[in-house]
C-alpha positions in Angstrom: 0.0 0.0 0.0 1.6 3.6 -1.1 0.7 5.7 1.8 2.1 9.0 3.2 5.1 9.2 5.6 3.4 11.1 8.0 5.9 11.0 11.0 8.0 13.2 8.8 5.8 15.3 6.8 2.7 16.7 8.4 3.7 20.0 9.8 1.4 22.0 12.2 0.1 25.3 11.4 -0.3 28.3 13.7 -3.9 28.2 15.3 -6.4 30.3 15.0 -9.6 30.8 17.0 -12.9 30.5 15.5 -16.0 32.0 15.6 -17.7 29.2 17.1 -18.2 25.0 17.4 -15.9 23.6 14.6 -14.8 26.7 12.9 -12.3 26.2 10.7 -9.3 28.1 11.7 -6.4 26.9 9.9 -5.5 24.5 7.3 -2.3 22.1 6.1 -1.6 20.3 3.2 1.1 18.0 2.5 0.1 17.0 -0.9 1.7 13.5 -2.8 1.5 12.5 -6.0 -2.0 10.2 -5.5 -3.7 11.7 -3.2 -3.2 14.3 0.2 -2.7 14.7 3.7 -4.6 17.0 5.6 -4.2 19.0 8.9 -7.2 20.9 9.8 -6.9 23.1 12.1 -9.7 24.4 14.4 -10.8 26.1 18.1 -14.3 25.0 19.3 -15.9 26.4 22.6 -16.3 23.5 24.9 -18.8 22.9 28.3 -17.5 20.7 31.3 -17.9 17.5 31.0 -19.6 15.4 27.7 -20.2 17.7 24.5 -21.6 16.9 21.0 -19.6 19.0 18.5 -20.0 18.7 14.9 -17.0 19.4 12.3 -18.3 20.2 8.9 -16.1 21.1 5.5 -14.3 17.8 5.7 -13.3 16.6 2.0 -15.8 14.4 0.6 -13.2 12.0 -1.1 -11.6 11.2 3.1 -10.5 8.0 4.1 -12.2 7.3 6.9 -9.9 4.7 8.7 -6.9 7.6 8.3 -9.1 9.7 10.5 -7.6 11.3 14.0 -8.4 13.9 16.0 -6.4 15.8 18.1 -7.6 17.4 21.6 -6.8 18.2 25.3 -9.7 15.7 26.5 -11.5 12.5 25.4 -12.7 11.8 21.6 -15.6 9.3 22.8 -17.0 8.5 19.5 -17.1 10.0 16.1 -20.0 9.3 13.5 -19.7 10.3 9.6 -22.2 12.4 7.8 -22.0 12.3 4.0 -24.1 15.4 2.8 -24.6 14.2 -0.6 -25.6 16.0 -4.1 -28.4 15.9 -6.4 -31.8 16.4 -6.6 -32.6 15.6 -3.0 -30.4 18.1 -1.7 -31.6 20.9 -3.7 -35.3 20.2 -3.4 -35.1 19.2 0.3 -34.1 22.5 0.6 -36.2 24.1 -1.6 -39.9 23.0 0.5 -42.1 25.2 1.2 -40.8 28.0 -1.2 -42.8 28.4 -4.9 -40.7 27.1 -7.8 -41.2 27.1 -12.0 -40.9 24.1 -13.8 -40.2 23.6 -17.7 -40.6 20.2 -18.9 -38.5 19.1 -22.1 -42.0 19.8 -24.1 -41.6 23.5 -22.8 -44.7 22.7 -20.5 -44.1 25.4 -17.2 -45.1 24.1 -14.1 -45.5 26.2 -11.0 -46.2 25.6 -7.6 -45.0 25.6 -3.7 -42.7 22.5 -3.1 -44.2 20.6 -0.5 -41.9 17.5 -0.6 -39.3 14.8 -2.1 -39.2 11.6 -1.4 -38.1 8.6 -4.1 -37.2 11.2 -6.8 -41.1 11.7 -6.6 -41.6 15.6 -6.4 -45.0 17.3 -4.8 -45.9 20.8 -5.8 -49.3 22.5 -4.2 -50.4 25.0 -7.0 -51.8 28.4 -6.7 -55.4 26.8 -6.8 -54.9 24.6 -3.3 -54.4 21.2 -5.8 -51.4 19.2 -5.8 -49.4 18.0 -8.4 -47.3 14.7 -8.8 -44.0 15.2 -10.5 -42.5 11.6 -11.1 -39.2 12.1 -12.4 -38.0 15.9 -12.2 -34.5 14.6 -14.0 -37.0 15.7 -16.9 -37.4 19.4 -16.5 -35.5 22.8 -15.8 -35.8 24.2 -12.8 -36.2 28.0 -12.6 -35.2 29.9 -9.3 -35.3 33.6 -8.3 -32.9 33.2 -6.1 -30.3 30.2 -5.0 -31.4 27.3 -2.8 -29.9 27.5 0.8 -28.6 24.2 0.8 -25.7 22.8 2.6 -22.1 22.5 0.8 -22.3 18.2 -0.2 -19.1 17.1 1.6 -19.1 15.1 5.1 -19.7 16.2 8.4 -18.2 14.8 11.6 -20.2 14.5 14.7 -17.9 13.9 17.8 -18.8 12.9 22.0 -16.1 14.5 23.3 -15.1 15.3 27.1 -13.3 17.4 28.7 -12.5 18.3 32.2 -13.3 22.2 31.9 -15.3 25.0 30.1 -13.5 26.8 27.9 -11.8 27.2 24.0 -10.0 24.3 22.9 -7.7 24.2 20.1 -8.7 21.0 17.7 -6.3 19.3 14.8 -8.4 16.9 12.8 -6.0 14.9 10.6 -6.9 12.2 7.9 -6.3 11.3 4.8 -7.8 13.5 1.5 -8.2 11.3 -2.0 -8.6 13.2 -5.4 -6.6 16.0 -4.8 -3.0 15.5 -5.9 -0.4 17.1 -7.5 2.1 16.2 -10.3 4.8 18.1 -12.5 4.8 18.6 -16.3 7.5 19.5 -18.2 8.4 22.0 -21.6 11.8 21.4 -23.1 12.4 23.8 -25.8 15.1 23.0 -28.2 17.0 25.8 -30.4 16.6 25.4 -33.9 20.3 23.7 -34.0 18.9 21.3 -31.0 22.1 21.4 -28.4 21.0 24.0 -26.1 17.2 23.9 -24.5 15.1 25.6 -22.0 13.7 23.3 -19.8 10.2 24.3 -17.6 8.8 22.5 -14.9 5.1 23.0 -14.3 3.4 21.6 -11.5 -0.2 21.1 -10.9 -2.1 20.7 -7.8 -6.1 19.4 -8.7 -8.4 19.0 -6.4 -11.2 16.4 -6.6 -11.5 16.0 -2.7 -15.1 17.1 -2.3 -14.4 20.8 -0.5 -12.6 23.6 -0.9 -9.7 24.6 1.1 -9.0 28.1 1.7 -6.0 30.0 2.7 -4.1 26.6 2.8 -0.2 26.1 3.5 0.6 23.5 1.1 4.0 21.4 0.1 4.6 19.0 -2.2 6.2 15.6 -1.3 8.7 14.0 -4.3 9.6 10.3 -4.0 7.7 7.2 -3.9 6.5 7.0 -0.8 5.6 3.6 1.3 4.2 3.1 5.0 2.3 -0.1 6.9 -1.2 1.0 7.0 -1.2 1.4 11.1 1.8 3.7 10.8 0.6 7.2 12.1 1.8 10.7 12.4 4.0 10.9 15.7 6.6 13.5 15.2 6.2 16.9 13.4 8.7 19.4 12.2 8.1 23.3 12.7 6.8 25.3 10.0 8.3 28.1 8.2 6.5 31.6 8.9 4.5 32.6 6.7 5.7 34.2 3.4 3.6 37.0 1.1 3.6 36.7 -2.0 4.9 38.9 -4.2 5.6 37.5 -7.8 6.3 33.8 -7.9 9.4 32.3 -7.2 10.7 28.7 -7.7 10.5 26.8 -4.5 13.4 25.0 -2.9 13.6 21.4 -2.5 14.2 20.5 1.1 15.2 17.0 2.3 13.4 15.3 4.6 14.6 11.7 4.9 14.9 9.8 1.5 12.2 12.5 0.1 12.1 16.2 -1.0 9.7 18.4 0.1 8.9 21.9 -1.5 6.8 24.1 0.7 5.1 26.8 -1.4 5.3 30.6 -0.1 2.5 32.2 1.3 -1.6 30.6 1.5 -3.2 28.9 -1.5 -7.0 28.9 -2.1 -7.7 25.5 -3.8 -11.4 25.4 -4.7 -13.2 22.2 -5.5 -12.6 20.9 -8.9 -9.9 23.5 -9.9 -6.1 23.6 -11.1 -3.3 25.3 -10.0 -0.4 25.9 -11.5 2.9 27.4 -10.7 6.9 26.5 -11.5 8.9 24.6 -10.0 11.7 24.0 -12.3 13.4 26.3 -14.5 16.6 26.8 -16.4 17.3 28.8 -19.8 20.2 27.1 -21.1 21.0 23.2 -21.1 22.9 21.7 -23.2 21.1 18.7 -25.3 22.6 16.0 -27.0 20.2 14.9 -29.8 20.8 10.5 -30.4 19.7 8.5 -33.2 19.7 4.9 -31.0 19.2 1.1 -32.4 19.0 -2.2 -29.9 20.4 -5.0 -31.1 18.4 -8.3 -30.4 21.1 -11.2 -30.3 19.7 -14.7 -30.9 16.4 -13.7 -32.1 16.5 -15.0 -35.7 16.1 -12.1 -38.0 14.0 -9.4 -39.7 13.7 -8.8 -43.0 11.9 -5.5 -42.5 14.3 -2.8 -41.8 13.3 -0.9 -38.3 13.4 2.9 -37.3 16.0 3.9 -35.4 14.7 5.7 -31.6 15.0 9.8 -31.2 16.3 10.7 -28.0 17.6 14.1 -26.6 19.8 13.6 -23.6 20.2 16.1 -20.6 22.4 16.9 -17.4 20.9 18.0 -14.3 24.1 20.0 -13.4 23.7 23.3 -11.3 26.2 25.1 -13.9 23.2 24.9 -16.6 20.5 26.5 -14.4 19.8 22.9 -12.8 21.3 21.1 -9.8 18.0 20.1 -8.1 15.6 17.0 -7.3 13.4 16.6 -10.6 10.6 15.1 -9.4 9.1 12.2 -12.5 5.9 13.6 -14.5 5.1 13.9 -18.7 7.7 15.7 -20.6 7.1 17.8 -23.9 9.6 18.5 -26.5 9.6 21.7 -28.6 12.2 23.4 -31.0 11.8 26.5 -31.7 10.9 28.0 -35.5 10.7 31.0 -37.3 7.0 32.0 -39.0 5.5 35.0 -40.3 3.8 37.4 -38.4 0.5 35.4 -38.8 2.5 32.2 -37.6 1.2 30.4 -41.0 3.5 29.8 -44.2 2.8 31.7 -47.7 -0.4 30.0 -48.3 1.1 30.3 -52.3 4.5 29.2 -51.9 4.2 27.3 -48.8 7.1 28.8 -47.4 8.1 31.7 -45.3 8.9 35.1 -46.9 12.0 36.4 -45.6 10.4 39.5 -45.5 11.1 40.7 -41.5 7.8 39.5 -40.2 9.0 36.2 -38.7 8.5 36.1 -35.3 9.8 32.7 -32.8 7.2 29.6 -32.9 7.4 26.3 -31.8 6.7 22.9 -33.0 5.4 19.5 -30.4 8.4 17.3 -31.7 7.1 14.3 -29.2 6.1 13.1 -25.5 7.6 11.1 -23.0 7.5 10.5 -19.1 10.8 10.7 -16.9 11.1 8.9 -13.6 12.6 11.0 -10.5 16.6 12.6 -11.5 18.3 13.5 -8.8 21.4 16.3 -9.0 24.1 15.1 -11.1 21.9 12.9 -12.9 22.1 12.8 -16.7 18.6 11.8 -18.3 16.8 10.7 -21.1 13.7 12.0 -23.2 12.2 10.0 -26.3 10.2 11.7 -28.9 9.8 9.1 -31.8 11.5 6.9 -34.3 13.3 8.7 -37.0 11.6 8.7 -40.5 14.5 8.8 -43.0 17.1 6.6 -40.6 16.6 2.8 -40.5 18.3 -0.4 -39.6 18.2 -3.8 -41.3 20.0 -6.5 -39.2 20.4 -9.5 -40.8 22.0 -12.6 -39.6 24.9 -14.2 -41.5 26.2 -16.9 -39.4 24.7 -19.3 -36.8 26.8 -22.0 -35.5 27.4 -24.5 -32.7 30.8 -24.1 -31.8 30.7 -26.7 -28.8 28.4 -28.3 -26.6 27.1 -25.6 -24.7 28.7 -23.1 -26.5 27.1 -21.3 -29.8 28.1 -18.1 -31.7 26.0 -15.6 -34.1 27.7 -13.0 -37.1 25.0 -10.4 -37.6 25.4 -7.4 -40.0 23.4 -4.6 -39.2 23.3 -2.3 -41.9 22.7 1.7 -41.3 20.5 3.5 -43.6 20.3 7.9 -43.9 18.3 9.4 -46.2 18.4 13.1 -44.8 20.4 15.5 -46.6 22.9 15.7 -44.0 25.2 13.2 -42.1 24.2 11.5 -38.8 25.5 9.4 -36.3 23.7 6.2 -35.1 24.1 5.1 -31.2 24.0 0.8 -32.2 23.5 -0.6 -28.3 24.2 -4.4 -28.0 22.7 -5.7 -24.9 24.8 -8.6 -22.8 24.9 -10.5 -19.6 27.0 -13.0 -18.2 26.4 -15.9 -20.8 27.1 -13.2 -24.0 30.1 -11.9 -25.2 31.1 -10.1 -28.2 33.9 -11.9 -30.3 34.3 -9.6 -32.8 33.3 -6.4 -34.2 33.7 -4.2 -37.4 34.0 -0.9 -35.2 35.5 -0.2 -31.8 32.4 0.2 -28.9 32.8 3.9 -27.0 31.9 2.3 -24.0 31.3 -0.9 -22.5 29.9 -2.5 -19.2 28.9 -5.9 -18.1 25.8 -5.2 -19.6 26.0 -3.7 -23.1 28.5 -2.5 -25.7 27.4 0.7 -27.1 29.0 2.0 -31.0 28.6 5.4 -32.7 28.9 4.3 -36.6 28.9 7.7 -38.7 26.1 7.9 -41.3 26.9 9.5 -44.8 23.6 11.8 -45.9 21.8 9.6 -48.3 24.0 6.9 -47.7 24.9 4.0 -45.2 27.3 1.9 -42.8 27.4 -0.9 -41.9 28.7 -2.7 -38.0 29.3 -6.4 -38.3 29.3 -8.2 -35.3 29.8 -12.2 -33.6 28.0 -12.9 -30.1 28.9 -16.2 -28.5 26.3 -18.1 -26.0 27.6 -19.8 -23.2 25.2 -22.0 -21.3 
């Protein structure tokens, strides 16, 4: 089960009294990449003895068994309230006041709501009859004014006890589903693709079931994993509060085998919205653009040639505007262009007029996802397969050279029919029963796991690396 680890990352916020029995005075989010964990922060007026209190504006999407709640007494019991949404809410709340009806047939229909029960609505007219609507899913409801009914979410209702009268500060912790954040990323190539501009956007959406306002809110990155008993025991303090002016790029901070960013200032995150802000940001890395093949020893052969992977590698180095946890999440390739003012090509010639009205564009080269890079880390994004580079591999010789011993010649010929030369990364995958015998062109590096060859591409032209695997069982 992928859980929060709370013992590290729920901070406490700075109460705040309220205005009365479960006020909401102060909320916390620490916010992973499924789902959130929630500090709610509030001051309730409290009699000697037993009280019943009752907590509304908790998230609709809770789980219940994460539920805790915090106070200088005795929670005796705690029952759940799910306010829910439809129909019955609005009309419950709409009896006794006169409403207009218009049927899909533009019928109208007016009358004093009397009551709802079984999607079965009863209207007293004007006259003193009454009038059976059966299924209201049928007809728009016209109001003067909005219905006064209750926000859907859930409600607590708590026995509590306490030893004296007085205010009592309350911290309701559980668990909040739907409302998570993740991190999207814009790499920009220049038109010569080495150098890029890379953009990390995260995005906090919450489903929950309730708004949060004036929330302090961080963001966990790492994958996360607790026992489901496991609860919050230890707390670390909490920055003070920061205004915001602008927007800067949070800092990563550690926090065991995880990185936190705490965002500056309060956040309002109203049900079903998006919020967006940076989190990475650099103007110049340098990008290495690869045309990569894999090899597939001892898997008969293809007679179709194959295209050859696009790949643009990266450094996370501090030098080139980086240096800093990059949390995993979707990344987007551009390159940048040059268009007319209108951003469209001569609709005659189908090309752009050098005529001082191009202005920068970009073009969606391709998509990929990236797991989490830590500092130092160099990383890898795919866009495609190459159109005009190919590779036919081809097996020429297949022999038993002893009992438990076999080798393979394969020939894997490189095909380029751009207008300009190219170099093709050829990756040969081993492990401890294959070795490579011989080889046409020297490897650029090797490990226990692969040999890895550049082979230079002529424009319209080809190359070819022959190599001879041997097999020991």
């Amino acid at each position: 089960m992928i859980a929060a680890a709370f013992i590290i990352l729920s901070l406490p916020a700075q109460m705040e009294a309220g205005s009365g029995p479960g006020t909401m005075s102060d909320t916390d989010l620490t916010l992973f990449p499924g789902w959130g964990w929630v500090l709610d922060s509030r001051t309730i007026e409290l009699q000697d003895g037993r009280n019943e209190v009752t907590f509304p504006g908790i998230a609709r999407q809770f789980d219940p068994g994460s539920l805790q709640i915090g106070l200088d007494g005795q929670v005796i019991s705690v029952r759940t309230r799910v306010e829910h949404q439809g129909w019955e809410r609005i009309f419950q709340s709409l009896i006794g006041k006169q409403i207009r009806m218009v049927s899909d047939t533009g019928q109208l229909v007016e009358g004093e709501v009397v009551d709802f029960t079984q999607s079965r609505l009863y209207l007293r007219k004007a006259d003193g009859r009454f009038t059976l609507i059966p299924n209201s899913h049928n007809y728009r409801l016209e109001l003067d004014t909005m219905p006064d009914a209750d926000k859907p979410g859930v409600q607590l209702d708590a026995v509590v006890s306490v030893d004296r009268a007085g205010s009592y500060p309350v911290q309701i912790y559980y668990v909040a589903n739907n409302i998570a954040w993740s991190l999207d990323y814009s790499i920009v190539l220049n038109e010569d693709e080495n150098k890029a501009g890379i953009t990390g956007m995260a995005q906090i959406r919450n489903n929950s079931g309730t708004a949060f306002d004036q929330a302090r809110v961080r963001l966990v990155a790492g994958d996360v994993r607790m026992s489901p008993q496991r609860a919050p025991q230890l707390r670390a303090a909490v920055a003070d509060e920061v205004v915001m002016s602008g927007y800067s790029v949070p800092e990563a901070e550690q926090y065991a085998d995880y990185y936190v960013y705490e965002l500056p200032g309060r956040l309002d995150l109203p049900e079903r919205e998006l919020y967006q802000f940076p989190l990475v940001s650099a103007t110049s890395v340098d990008a290495r653009k690869i045309y990569r093949y894999h090899v597939r020893p001892f898997s008969g052969t293809n007679q179709e040639p194959r295209r050859l992977d696009v790949i643009y590698a990266f450094h996370n180095l501090e030098e080139q505007g980086l240096g800093k946890p990059m949390p995993g999440g979707i990344v987007r390739v551009y390159r940048k262009t040059e268009t007319d003012a209108t951003g469209y090509p001569d609709p005659d010639t189908g090309r752009m007029d050098d005529d001082g009205l191009r202005s920068a564009g970009m073009q969606l080269l391709g998509q990929d996802r990236i797991s989490h890079i830590a500092k130092g880390d160099r990383f890898e994004v795919m866009t495609g397969r190459a159109f005009d580079i190919r590779a036919l591999e081809t097996l020429t010789r297949h022999e038993q050279v002893a009992p438990r011993v076999r080798e393979e010649s394969r020939e894997i010929t490189l095909k380029n029919e751009k207008d300009e030369d190219v170099v093709a990364t050829v990756v040969v995958p081993l492990h401890r029963n294959l070795s490579v015998v011989s080889e046409s062109h020297d490897p650029v590096s090797e490990s226990a796991d692969r040999r890895v060859y550049e082979i230079n591409v002529p424009a319209e032209g080809e190359n070819r690396l022959s190599i001879t695997i041997r097999q020991s069982n």
